[in-house]
C-alpha angles and dihedrals in degrees: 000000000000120000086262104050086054097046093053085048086055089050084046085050096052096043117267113142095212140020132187142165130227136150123264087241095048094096097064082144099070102066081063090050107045087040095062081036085060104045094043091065092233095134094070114201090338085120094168083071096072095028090068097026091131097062097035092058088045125044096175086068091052092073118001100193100061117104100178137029120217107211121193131177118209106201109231091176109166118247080213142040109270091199091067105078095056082076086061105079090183096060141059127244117221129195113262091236093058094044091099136355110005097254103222089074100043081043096046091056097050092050094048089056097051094038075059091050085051089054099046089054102041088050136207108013107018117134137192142191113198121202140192114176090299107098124050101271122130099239105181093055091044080054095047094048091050097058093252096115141306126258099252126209090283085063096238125098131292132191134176080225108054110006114211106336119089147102125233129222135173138213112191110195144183088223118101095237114189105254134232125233114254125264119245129216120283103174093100110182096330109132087176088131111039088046094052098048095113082206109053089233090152107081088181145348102305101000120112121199103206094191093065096038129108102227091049095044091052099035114031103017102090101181134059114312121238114271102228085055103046096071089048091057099073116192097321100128102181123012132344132246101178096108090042098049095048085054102120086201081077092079084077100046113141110229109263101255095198122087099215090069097050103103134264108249092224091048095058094089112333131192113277093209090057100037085055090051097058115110121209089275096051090042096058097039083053094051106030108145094011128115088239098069083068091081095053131230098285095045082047096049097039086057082046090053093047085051088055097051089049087047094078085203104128099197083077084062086100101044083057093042083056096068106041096109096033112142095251109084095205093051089045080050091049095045092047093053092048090056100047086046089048106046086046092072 
């Protein structure tokens, strides 16, 4: 078997769902892209994205060295349906992939083990950069040029393997790999996605305006949302799976093999009168290792807040109330606006 379709057995042994091959300079479509996304003021106040906008848009000039990318997809499926609880007005919804460990440490780990075994193989003078969503490379084309998916019109990616769920790494490496042939587009004439996004953040197939969608509004946007989108947010608190649950690919998701993923029991759907009431000490002992305690106590209430006013459910009134004068201002403007939504009911 050839040093590559070894290497793709060891990332089957330690876990990974999917592996491909592609070159750091087979994406020449993404500086375009990220260029109209840009001036189109679609990123919102994600300002790294156009700080780093050159090697974003070219991952060869991230590392010039590297002649091949490793990609590799780890399955997160559900064991439940994540639509559920938004048919539950009394309790948050929280995105699938925040529901336990924040993947970029448990992925980075497993990345970082089989980038040694490459090394080991390939012998004296092989390098490798590993990478999980924390350096500016555009992780679903690269997934999409090595055979793992296609961005569908939801902009994420998609694979007849494992539908929507999945996580993407990257090993870059100074070692010539053999490459896989690119996926092609599967999502036909579906619109499921775009239909389903309660806030039209899709301007158009496969275009994703950050500034009107839910993920970005609960975890990027620090300041006030806007008030003609809080009302359309529910009760999601952090994230949104919506796009990614009405994907029929899903049919075909693999089982998460890790247990990490696998959900918390208390973050499936918890309780939103609890979740408002946690102070900045609370708040980090609850999320401790998990991708949520990233936004902070006052980003997290003030999504909290937003749920409650959608809730209709007056005996929240006081747990708003409550709130009114704390010593955030976002969370005082959040509290103030679920009281005046509530009692207008």
């Amino acid at each position: 078997m050839s040093l590559t379709g070894r290497l793709k057995a060891e990332a089957r042994a330690l876990g990974f769902a999917e592996a491909g091959v592609c070159r750091p300079w087979d994406v020449p479509q993404v500086a375009p892209r990220l260029r109209a996304f840009l001036e189109a003021g679609r990123h919102g106040t994600m300002g790294w994205l156009a700080e780093r906008e050159g090697w974003r848009g070219n991952p060869a000039a991230l590392w010039p060295e590297a002649r091949s990318v490793l990609m590799l997809g780890e399955s997160y499926t559900p064991g439940h349906d994540p639509l559920e609880v938004l048919e539950r007005p009394e309790a948050a919804a929280i995105s699938v992939y925040a529901q336990n460990r924040d993947y970029h440490d448990v992925l980075k780990k497993k990345l970082k083990r089989l980038g040694r075994w490459l090394i080991e193989e390939a012998g004296a003078g092989t390098e490798i950069k590993v990478f999980v969503d924390t350096a500016p490379v555009p992780e679903k084309p690269l997934g999409e040029a090595a055979g793992l998916g296609w961005q569908g019109k939801h902009t994420n990616l998609v694979s007849r393997r494992m539908g929507s769920w999945f996580f993407l790494g990257a090993i870059f490496t100074t070692v010539d790999l053999e490459v896989d042939a690119r996926e092609s587009d599967h999502c036909g004439s579906c619109r499921a996605c775009l239909d389903i996004c309660p806030t039209d953040a899709f301007p158009a197939p496969y275009q994703l305006d950050a500034r009107r969608c839910i993920s970005y509004l609960t975890i990027e946007h620090k300041g006030p949302v806007a008030p003609e989108l809080r009302a359309k947010m529910g009760n999601r608190i952090y994230g949104c799976d919506d796009c990614l649950a009405v994907c029929p690919w899903n049919k075909f998701a693999v089982e998460a093999r890790e247990a990490k993923y696998q959900a918390r029991a208390d973050l499936v759907a918890p309780d939103l009168e609890a979740l408002a009431q946690l102070d900045d000490a609370e708040f980090r002992a609850r999320f401790s290792g998990s991708p949520i305690k990233r936004i902070g106590r006052g980003r997290f209430v003030r999504n909290v807040l937003y749920a409650i006013g959608n809730s209709g459910m007056a005996r929240l009134i006081p747990v708003a109330q409550g709130l009114c004068a704390d010593e955030e201002a976002v969370v005082a403007d959040a509290a103030r606006w679920a009281v005046a939504r509530l009692t207008a009911v």
